[in-house]
N, C-alpha and C positions, 0 to 999 in steps of 0.2 A: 315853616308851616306845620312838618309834619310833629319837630317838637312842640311847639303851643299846643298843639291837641292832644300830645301824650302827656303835658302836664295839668291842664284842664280836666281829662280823666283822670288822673291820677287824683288830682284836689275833690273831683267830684266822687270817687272812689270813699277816698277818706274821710270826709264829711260825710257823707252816707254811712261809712264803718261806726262811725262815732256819736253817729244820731244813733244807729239801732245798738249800739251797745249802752246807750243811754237806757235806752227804752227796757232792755231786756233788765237792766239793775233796779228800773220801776217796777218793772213786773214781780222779779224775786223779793222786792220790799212789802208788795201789795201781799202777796202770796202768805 
């Protein structure tokens, strides 16, 4: 149980890392 939700986080973590670093190499392209 308690690992399924540490790696859940962990995936939700990363995907989340990897959208806003997406985002932020938009922004330095726009800029």
């Amino acid at each position: 149980m308690y690992y399924s939700l540490l790696v859940l986080g962990l995936i939700g973590i990363i995907m989340w890392l990897r959208i806003s670093f997406k985002m932020v190499k938009a922004i330095n392209k726009t800029t």
